[in-house]
PDB file of N, CA, C and O in Angstrom:
ATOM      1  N   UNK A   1     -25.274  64.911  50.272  1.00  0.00           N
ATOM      2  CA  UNK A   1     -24.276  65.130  51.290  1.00  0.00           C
ATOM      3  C   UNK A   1     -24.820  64.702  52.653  1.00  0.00           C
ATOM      4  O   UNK A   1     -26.047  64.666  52.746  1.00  0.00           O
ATOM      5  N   UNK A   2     -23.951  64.306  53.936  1.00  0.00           N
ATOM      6  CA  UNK A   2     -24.431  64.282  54.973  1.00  0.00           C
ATOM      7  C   UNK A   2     -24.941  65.010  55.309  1.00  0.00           C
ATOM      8  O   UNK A   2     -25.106  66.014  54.617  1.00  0.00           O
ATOM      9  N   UNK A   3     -25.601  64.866  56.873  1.00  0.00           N
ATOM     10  CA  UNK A   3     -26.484  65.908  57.542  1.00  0.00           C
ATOM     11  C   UNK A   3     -25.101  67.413  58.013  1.00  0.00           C
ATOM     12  O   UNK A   3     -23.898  67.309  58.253  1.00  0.00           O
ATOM     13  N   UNK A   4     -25.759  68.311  57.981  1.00  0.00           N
ATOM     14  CA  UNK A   4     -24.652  69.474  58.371  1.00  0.00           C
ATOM     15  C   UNK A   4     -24.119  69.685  59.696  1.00  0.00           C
ATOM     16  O   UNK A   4     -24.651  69.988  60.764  1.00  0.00           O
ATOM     17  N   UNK A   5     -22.628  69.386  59.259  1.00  0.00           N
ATOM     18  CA  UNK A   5     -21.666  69.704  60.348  1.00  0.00           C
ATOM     19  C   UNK A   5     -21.612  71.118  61.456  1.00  0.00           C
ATOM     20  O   UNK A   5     -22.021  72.258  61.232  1.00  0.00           O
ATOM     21  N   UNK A   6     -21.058  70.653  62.504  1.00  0.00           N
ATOM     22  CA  UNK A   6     -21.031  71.907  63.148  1.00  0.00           C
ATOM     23  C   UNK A   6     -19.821  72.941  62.533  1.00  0.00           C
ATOM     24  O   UNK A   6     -19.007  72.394  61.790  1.00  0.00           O
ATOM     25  N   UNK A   7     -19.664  74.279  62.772  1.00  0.00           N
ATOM     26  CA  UNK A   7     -19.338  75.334  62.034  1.00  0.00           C
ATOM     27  C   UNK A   7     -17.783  75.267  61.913  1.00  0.00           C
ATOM     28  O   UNK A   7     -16.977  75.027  62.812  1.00  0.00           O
ATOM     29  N   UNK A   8     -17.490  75.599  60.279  1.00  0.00           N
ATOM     30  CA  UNK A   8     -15.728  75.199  60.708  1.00  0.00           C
ATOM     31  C   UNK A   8     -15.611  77.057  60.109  1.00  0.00           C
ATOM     32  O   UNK A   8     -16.194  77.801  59.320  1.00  0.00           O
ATOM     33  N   UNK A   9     -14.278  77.114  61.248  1.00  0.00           N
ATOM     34  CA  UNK A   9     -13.630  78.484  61.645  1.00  0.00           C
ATOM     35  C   UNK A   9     -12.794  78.613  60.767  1.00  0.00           C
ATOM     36  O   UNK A   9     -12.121  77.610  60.531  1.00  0.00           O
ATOM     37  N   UNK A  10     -12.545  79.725  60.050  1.00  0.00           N
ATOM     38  CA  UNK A  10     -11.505  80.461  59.590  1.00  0.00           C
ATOM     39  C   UNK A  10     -10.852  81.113  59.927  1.00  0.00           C
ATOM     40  O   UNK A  10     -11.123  82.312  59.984  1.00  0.00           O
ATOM     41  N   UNK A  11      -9.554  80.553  60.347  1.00  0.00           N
ATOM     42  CA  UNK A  11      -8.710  81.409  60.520  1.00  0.00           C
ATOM     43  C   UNK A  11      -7.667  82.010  59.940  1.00  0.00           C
ATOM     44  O   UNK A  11      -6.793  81.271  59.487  1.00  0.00           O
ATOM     45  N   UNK A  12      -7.486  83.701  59.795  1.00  0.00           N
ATOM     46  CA  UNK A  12      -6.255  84.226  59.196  1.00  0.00           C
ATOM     47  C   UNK A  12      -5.013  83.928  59.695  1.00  0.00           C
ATOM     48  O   UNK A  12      -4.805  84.015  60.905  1.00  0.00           O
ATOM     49  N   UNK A  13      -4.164  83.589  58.926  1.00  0.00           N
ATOM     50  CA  UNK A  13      -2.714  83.262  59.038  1.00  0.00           C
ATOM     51  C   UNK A  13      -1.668  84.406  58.896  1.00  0.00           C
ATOM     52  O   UNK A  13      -1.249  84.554  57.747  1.00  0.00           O
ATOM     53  N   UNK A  14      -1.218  85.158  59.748  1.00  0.00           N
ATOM     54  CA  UNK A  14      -0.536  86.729  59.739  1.00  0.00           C
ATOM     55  C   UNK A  14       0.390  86.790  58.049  1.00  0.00           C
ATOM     56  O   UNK A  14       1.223  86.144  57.413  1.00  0.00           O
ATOM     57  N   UNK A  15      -0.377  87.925  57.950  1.00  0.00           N
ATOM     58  CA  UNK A  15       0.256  88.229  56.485  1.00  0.00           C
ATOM     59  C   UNK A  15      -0.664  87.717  55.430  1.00  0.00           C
ATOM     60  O   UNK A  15      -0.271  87.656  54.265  1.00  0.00           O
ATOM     61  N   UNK A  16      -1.737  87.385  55.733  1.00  0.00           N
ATOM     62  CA  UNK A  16      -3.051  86.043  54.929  1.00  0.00           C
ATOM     63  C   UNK A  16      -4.217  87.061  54.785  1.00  0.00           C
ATOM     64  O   UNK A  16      -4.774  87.584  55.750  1.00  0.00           O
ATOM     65  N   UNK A  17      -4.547  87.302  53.406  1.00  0.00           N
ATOM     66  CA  UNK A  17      -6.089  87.916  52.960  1.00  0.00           C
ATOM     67  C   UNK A  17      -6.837  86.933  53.255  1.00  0.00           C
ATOM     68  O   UNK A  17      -6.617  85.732  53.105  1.00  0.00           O
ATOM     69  N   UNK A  18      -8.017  87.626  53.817  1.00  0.00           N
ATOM     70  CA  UNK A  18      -9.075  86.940  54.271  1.00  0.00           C
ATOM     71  C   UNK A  18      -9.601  86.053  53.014  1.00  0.00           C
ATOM     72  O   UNK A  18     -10.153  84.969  53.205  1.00  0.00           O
ATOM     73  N   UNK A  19      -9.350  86.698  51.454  1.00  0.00           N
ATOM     74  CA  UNK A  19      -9.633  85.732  50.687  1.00  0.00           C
ATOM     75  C   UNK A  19      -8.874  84.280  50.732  1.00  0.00           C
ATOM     76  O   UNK A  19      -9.484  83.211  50.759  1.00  0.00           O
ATOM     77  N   UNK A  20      -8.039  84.357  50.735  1.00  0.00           N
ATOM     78  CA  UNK A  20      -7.071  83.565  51.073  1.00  0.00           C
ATOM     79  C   UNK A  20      -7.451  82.188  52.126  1.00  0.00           C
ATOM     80  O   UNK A  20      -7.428  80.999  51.809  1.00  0.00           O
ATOM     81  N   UNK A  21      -7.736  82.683  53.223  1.00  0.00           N
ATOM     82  CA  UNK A  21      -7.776  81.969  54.522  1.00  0.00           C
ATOM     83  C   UNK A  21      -9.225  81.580  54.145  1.00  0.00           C
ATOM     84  O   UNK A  21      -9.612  80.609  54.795  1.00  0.00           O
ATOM     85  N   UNK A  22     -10.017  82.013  53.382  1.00  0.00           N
ATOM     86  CA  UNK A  22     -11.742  81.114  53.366  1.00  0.00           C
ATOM     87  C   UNK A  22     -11.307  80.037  51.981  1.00  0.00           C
ATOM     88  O   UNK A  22     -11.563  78.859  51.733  1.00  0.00           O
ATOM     89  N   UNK A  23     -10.733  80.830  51.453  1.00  0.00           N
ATOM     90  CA  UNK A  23      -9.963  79.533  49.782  1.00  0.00           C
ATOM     91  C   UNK A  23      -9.199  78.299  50.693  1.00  0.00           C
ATOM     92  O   UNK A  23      -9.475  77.111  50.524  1.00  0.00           O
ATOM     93  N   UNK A  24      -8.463  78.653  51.422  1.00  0.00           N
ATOM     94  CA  UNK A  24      -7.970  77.569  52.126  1.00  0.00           C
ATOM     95  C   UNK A  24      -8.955  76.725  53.326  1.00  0.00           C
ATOM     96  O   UNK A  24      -8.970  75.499  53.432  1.00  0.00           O
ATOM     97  N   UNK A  25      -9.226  77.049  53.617  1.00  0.00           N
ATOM     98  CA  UNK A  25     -10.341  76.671  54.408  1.00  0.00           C
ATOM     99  C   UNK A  25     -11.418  75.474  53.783  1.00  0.00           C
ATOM    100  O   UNK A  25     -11.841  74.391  54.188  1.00  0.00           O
ATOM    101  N   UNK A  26     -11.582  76.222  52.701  1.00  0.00           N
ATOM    102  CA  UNK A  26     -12.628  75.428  51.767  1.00  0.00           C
ATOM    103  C   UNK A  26     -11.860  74.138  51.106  1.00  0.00           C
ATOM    104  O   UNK A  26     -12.472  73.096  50.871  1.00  0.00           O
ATOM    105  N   UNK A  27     -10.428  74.306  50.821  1.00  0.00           N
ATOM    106  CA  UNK A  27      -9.950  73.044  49.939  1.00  0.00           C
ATOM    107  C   UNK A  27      -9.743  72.297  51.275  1.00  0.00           C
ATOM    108  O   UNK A  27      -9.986  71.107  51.076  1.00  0.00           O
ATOM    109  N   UNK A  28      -9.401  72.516  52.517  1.00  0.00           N
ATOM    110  CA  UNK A  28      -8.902  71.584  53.730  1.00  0.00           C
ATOM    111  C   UNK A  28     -10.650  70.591  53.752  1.00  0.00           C
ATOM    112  O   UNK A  28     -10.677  69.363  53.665  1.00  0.00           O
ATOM    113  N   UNK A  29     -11.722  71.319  53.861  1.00  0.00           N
ATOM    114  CA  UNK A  29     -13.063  70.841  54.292  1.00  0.00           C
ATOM    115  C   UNK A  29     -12.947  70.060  52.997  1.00  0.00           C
ATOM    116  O   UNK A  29     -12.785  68.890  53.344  1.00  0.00           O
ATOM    117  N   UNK A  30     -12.952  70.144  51.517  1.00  0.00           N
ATOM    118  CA  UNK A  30     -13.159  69.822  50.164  1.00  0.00           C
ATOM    119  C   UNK A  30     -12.285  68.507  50.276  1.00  0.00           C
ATOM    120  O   UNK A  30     -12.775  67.380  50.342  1.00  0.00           O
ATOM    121  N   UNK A  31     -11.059  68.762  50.287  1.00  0.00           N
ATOM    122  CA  UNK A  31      -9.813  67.385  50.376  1.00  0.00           C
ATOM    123  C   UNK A  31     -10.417  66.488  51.496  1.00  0.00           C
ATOM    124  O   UNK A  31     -10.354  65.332  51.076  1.00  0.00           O
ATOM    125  N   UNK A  32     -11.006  66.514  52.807  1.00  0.00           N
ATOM    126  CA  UNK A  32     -11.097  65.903  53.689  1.00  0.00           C
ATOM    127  C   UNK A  32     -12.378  64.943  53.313  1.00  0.00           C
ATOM    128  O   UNK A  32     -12.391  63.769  53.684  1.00  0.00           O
ATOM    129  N   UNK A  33     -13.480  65.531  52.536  1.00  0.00           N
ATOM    130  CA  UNK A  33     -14.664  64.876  51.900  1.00  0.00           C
ATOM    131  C   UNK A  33     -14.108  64.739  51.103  1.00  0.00           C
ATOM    132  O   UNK A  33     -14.804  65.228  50.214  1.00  0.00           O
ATOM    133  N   UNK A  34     -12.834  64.228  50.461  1.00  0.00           N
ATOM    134  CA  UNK A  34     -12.427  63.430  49.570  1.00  0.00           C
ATOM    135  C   UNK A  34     -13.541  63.812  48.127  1.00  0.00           C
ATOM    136  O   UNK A  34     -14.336  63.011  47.636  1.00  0.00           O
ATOM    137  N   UNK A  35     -13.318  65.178  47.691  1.00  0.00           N
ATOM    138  CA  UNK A  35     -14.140  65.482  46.518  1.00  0.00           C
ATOM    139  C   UNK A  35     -13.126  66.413  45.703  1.00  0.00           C
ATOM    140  O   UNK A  35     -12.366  67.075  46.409  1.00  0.00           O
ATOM    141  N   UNK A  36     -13.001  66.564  44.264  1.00  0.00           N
ATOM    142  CA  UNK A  36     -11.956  66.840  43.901  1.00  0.00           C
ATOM    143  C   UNK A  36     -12.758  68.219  43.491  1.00  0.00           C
ATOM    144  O   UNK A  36     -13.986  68.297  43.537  1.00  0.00           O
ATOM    145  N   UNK A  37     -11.842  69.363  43.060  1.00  0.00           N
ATOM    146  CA  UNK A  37     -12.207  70.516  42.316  1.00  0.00           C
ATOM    147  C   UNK A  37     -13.438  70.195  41.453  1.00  0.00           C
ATOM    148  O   UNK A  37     -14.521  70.661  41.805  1.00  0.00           O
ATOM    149  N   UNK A  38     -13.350  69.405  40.306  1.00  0.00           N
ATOM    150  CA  UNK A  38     -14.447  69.237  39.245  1.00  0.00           C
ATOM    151  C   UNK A  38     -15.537  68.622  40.434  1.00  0.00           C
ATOM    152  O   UNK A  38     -16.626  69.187  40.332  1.00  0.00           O
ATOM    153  N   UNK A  39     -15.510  67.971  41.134  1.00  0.00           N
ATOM    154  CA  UNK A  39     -16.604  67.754  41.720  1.00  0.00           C
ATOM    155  C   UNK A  39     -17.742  68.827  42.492  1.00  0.00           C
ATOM    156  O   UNK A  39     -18.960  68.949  42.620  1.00  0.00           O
ATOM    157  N   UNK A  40     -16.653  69.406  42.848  1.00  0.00           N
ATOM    158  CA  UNK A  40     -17.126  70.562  43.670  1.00  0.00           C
ATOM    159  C   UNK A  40     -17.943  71.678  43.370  1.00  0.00           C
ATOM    160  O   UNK A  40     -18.822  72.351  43.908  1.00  0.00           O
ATOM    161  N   UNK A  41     -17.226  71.608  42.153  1.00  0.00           N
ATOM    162  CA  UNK A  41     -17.555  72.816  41.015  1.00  0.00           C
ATOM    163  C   UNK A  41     -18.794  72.154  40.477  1.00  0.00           C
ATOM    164  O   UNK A  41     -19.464  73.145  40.185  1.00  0.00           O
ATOM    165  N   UNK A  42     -19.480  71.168  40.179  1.00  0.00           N
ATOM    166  CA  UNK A  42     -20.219  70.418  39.279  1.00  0.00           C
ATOM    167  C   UNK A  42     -21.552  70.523  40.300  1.00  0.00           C
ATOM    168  O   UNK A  42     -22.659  70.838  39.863  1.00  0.00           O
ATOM    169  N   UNK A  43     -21.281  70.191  41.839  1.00  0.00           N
ATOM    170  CA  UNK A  43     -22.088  70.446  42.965  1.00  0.00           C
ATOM    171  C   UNK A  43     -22.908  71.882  43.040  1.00  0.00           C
ATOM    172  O   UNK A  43     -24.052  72.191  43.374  1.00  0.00           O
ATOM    173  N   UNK A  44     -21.698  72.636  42.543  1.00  0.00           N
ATOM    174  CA  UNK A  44     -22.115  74.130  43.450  1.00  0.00           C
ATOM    175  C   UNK A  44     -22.772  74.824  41.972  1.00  0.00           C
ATOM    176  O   UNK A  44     -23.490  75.815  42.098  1.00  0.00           O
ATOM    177  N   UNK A  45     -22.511  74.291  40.634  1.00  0.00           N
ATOM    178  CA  UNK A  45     -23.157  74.663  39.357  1.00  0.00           C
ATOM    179  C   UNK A  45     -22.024  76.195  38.975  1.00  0.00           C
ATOM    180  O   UNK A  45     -22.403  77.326  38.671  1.00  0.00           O
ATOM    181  N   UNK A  46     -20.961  75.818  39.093  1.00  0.00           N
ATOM    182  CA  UNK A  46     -19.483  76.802  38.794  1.00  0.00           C
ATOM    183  C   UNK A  46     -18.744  76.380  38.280  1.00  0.00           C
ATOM    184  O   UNK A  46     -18.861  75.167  38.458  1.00  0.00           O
ATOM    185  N   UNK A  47     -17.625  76.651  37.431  1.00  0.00           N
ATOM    186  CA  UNK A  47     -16.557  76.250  36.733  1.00  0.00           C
ATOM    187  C   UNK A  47     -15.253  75.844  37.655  1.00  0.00           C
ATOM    188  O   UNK A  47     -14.797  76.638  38.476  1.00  0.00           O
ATOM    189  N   UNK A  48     -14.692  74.522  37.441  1.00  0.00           N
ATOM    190  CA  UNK A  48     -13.718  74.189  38.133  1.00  0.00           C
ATOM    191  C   UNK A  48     -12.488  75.244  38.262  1.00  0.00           C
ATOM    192  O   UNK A  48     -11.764  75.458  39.234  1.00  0.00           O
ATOM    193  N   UNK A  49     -12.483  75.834  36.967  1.00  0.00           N
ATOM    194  CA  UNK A  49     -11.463  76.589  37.493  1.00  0.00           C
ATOM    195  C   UNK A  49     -11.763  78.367  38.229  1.00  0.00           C
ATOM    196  O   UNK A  49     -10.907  79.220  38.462  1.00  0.00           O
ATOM    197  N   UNK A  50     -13.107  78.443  38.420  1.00  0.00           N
ATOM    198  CA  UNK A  50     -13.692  79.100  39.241  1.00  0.00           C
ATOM    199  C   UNK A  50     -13.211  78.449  40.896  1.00  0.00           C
ATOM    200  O   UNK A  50     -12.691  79.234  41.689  1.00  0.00           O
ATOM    201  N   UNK A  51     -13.460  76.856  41.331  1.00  0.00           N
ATOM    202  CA  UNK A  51     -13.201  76.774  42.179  1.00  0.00           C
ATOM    203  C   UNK A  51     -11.939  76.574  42.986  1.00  0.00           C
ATOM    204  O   UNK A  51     -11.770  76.428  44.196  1.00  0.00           O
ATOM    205  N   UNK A  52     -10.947  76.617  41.773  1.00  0.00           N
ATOM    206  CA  UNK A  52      -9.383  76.495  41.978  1.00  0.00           C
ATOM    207  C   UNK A  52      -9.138  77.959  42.384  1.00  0.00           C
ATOM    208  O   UNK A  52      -8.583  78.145  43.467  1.00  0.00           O
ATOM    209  N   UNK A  53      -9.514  79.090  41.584  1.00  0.00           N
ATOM    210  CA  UNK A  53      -8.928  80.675  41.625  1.00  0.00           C
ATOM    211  C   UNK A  53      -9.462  80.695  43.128  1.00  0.00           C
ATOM    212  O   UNK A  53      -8.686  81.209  43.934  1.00  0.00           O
ATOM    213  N   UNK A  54     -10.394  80.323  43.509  1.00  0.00           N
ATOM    214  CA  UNK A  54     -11.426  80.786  45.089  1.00  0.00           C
ATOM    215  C   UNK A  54     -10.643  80.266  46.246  1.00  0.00           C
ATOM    216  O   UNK A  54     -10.275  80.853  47.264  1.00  0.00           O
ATOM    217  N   UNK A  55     -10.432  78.756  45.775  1.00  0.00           N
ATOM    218  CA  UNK A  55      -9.606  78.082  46.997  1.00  0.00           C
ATOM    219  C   UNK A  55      -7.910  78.525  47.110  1.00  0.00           C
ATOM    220  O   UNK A  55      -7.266  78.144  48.087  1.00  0.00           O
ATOM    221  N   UNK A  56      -7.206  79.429  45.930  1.00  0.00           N
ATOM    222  CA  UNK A  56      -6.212  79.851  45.777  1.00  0.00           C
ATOM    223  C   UNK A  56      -5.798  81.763  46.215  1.00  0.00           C
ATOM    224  O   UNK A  56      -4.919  82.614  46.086  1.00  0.00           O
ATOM    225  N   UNK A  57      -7.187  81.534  46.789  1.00  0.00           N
ATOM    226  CA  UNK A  57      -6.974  83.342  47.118  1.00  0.00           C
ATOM    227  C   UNK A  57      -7.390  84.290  45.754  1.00  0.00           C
ATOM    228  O   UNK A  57      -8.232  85.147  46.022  1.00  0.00           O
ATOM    229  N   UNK A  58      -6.956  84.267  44.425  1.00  0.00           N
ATOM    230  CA  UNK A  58      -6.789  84.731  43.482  1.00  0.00           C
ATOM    231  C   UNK A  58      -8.607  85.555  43.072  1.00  0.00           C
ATOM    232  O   UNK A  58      -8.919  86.551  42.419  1.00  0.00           O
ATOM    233  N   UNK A  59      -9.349  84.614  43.773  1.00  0.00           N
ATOM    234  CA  UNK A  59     -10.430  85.193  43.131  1.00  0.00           C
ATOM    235  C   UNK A  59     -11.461  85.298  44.097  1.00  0.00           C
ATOM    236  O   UNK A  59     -12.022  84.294  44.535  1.00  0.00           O
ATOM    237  N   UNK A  60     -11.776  86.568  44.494  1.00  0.00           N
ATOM    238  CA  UNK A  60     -13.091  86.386  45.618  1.00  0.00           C
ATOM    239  C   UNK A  60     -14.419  86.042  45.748  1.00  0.00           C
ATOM    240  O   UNK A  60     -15.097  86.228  44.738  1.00  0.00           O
ATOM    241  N   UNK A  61     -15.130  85.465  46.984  1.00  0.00           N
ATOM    242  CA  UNK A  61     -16.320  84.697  46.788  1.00  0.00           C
ATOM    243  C   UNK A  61     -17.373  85.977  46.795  1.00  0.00           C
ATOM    244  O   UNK A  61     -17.298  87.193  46.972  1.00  0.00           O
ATOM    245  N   UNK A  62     -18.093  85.291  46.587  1.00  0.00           N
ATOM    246  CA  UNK A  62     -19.944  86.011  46.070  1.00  0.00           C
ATOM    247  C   UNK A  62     -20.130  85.356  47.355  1.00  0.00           C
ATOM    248  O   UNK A  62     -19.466  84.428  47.817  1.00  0.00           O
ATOM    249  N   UNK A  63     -21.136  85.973  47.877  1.00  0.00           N
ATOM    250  CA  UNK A  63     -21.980  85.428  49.441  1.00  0.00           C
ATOM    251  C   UNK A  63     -22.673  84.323  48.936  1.00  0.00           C
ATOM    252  O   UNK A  63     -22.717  83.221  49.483  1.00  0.00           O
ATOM    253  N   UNK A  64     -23.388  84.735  47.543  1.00  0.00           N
ATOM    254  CA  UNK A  64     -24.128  83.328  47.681  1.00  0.00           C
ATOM    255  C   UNK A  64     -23.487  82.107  47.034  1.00  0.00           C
ATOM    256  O   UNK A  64     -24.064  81.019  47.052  1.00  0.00           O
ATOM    257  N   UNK A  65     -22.182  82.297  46.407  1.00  0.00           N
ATOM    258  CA  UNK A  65     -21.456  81.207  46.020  1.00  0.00           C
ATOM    259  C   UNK A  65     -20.909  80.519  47.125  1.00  0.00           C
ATOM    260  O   UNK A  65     -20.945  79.289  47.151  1.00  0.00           O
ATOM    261  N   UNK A  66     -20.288  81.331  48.252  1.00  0.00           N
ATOM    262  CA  UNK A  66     -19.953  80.664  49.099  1.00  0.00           C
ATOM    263  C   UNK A  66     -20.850  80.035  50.253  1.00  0.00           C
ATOM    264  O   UNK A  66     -20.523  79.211  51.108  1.00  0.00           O
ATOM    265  N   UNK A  67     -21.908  80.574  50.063  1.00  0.00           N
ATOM    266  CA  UNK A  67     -22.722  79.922  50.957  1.00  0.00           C
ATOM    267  C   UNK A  67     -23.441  78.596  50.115  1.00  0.00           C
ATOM    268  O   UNK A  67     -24.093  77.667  50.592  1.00  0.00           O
ATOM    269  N   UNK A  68     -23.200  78.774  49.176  1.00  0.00           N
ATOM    270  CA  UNK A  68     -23.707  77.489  48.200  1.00  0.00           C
ATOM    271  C   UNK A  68     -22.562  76.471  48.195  1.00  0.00           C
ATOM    272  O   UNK A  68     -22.987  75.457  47.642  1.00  0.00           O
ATOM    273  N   UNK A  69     -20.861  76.260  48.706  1.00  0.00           N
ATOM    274  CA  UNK A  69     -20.166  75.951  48.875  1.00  0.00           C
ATOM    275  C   UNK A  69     -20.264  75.464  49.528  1.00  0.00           C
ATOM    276  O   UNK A  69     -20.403  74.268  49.270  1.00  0.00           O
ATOM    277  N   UNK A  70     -20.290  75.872  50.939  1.00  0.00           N
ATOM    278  CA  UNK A  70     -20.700  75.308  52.537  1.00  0.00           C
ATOM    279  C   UNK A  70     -22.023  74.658  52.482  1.00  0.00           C
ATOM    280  O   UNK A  70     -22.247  73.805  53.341  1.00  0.00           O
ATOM    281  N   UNK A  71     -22.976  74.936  51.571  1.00  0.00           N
ATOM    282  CA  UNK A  71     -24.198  73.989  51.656  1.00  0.00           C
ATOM    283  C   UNK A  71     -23.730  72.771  51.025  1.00  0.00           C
ATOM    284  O   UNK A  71     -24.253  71.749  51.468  1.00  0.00           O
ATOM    285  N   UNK A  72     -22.885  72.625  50.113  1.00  0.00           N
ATOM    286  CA  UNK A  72     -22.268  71.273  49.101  1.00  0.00           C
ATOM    287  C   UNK A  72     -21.312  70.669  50.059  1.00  0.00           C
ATOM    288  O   UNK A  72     -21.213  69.442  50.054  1.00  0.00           O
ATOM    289  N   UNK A  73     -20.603  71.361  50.874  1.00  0.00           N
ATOM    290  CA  UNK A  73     -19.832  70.830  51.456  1.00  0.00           C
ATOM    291  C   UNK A  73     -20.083  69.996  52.882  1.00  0.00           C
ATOM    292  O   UNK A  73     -19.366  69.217  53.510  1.00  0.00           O
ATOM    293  N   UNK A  74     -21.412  70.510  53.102  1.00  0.00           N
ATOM    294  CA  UNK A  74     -22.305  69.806  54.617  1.00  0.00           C
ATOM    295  C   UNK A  74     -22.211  71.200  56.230  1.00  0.00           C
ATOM    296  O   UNK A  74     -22.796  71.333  57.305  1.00  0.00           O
ATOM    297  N   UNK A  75     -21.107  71.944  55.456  1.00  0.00           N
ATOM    298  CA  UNK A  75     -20.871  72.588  56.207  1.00  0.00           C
ATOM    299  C   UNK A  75     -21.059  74.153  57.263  1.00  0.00           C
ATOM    300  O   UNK A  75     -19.939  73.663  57.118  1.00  0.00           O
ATOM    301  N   UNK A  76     -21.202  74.990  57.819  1.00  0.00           N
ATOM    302  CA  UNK A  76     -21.007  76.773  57.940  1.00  0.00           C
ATOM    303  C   UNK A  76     -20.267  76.553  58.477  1.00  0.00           C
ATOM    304  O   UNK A  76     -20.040  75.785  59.411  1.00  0.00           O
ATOM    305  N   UNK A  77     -19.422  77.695  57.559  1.00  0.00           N
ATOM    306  CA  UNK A  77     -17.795  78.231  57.573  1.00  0.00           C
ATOM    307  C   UNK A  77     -18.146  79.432  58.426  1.00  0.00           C
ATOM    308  O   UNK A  77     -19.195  79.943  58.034  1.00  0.00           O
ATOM    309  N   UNK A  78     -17.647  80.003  59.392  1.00  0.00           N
ATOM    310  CA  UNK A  78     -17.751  80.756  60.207  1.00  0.00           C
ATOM    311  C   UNK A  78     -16.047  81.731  60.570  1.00  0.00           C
ATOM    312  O   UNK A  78     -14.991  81.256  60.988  1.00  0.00           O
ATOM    313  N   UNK A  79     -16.341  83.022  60.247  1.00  0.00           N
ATOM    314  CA  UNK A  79     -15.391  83.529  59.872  1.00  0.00           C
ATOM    315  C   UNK A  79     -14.941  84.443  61.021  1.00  0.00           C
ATOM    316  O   UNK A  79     -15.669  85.406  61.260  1.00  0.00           O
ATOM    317  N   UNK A  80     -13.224  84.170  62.176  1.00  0.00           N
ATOM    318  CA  UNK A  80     -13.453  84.757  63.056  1.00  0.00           C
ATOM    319  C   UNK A  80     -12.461  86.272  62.958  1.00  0.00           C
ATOM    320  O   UNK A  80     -11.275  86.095  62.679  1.00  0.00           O
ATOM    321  N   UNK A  81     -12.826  87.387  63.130  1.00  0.00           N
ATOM    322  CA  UNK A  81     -12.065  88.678  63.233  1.00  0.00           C
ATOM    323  C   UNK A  81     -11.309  88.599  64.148  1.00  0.00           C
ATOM    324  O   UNK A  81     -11.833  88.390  65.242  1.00  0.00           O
ATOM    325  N   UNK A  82     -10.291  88.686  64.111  1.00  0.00           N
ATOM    326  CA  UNK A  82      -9.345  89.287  65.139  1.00  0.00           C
ATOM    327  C   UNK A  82      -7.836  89.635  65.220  1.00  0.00           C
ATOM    328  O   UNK A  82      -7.372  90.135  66.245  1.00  0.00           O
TER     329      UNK A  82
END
Protein backbone atom coordinates (compact mmCIF):
# COMPACT_ATOMS: atom_id res chain seq x y z
CA UNK A 1 0.00 0.00 0.00
CA UNK A 2 1.06 3.63 -0.18
CA UNK A 3 2.73 5.58 2.43
CA UNK A 4 -0.15 6.49 5.20
CA UNK A 5 -2.64 9.02 4.64
CA UNK A 6 -3.59 11.70 6.87
CA UNK A 7 -6.61 10.70 9.27
CA UNK A 8 -10.06 10.16 7.66
CA UNK A 9 -13.06 11.25 10.09
CA UNK A 10 -16.08 9.52 10.86
CA UNK A 11 -18.83 10.93 10.88
CA UNK A 12 -22.35 9.92 12.41
CA UNK A 13 -25.24 10.57 10.24
CA UNK A 14 -28.42 11.43 12.77
CA UNK A 15 -30.23 8.31 13.39
CA UNK A 16 -26.65 6.28 12.32
CA UNK A 17 -24.90 3.59 14.83
CA UNK A 18 -21.60 4.33 15.18
CA UNK A 19 -21.21 0.81 13.73
CA UNK A 20 -22.67 1.88 10.88
CA UNK A 21 -20.87 5.23 10.17
CA UNK A 22 -17.11 3.35 10.62
CA UNK A 23 -18.72 0.35 7.99
CA UNK A 24 -19.42 3.20 5.82
CA UNK A 25 -16.55 5.00 6.17
CA UNK A 26 -14.42 2.05 5.44
CA UNK A 27 -16.27 1.01 2.02
CA UNK A 28 -16.06 5.04 0.87
CA UNK A 29 -11.89 4.79 1.74
CA UNK A 30 -12.09 0.82 0.22
CA UNK A 31 -14.19 1.91 -3.19
CA UNK A 32 -11.92 4.99 -3.61
CA UNK A 33 -8.57 2.59 -3.55
CA UNK A 34 -10.45 0.89 -6.03
CA UNK A 35 -10.15 -2.60 -3.98
CA UNK A 36 -13.08 -4.81 -3.89
CA UNK A 37 -14.49 -6.69 -0.65
CA UNK A 38 -12.46 -10.05 -1.49
CA UNK A 39 -9.54 -7.96 -1.72
CA UNK A 40 -9.80 -6.39 1.34
CA UNK A 41 -10.69 -9.24 3.18
CA UNK A 42 -7.64 -11.30 1.65
CA UNK A 43 -5.35 -8.09 2.89
CA UNK A 44 -6.63 -7.91 6.37
CA UNK A 45 -6.54 -12.16 6.63
CA UNK A 46 -10.79 -12.12 7.21
CA UNK A 47 -13.59 -13.48 5.36
CA UNK A 48 -15.17 -11.37 2.66
CA UNK A 49 -18.24 -11.72 3.98
CA UNK A 50 -16.87 -10.67 7.35
CA UNK A 51 -15.96 -7.52 5.46
CA UNK A 52 -19.37 -6.91 3.82
CA UNK A 53 -21.42 -7.49 7.46
CA UNK A 54 -18.62 -4.63 8.97
CA UNK A 55 -18.95 -2.18 6.11
CA UNK A 56 -22.91 -2.81 6.36
CA UNK A 57 -23.32 -1.94 10.05
CA UNK A 58 -24.60 -5.55 10.73
CA UNK A 59 -21.51 -6.68 12.39
CA UNK A 60 -19.13 -4.90 14.81
CA UNK A 61 -15.36 -4.29 14.57
CA UNK A 62 -12.66 -5.83 16.96
CA UNK A 63 -10.04 -2.92 17.65
CA UNK A 64 -7.57 -4.91 16.21
CA UNK A 65 -9.48 -5.82 13.05
CA UNK A 66 -10.15 -2.46 12.48
CA UNK A 67 -7.04 -1.16 13.05
CA UNK A 68 -5.67 -3.86 10.75
CA UNK A 69 -8.22 -2.36 8.17
CA UNK A 70 -6.89 1.16 8.31
CA UNK A 71 -3.35 -0.32 8.20
CA UNK A 72 -4.50 -2.20 4.63
CA UNK A 73 -6.17 0.63 3.71
CA UNK A 74 -3.02 3.29 4.11
CA UNK A 75 -5.12 4.91 6.41
CA UNK A 76 -6.29 6.25 10.58
CA UNK A 77 -9.83 6.44 10.73
CA UNK A 78 -10.39 8.82 13.43
CA UNK A 79 -13.64 8.76 15.11
CA UNK A 80 -15.36 12.17 16.03
CA UNK A 81 -18.07 12.32 19.18
CA UNK A 82 -20.47 14.69 19.06
Amino acid sequence: MSEMERGVQVERRENETLERAIGRTVCNVREGKHLTTTELANLVGISQAQISRLENGRQGFRSGTLARIARELGVELVVAYG
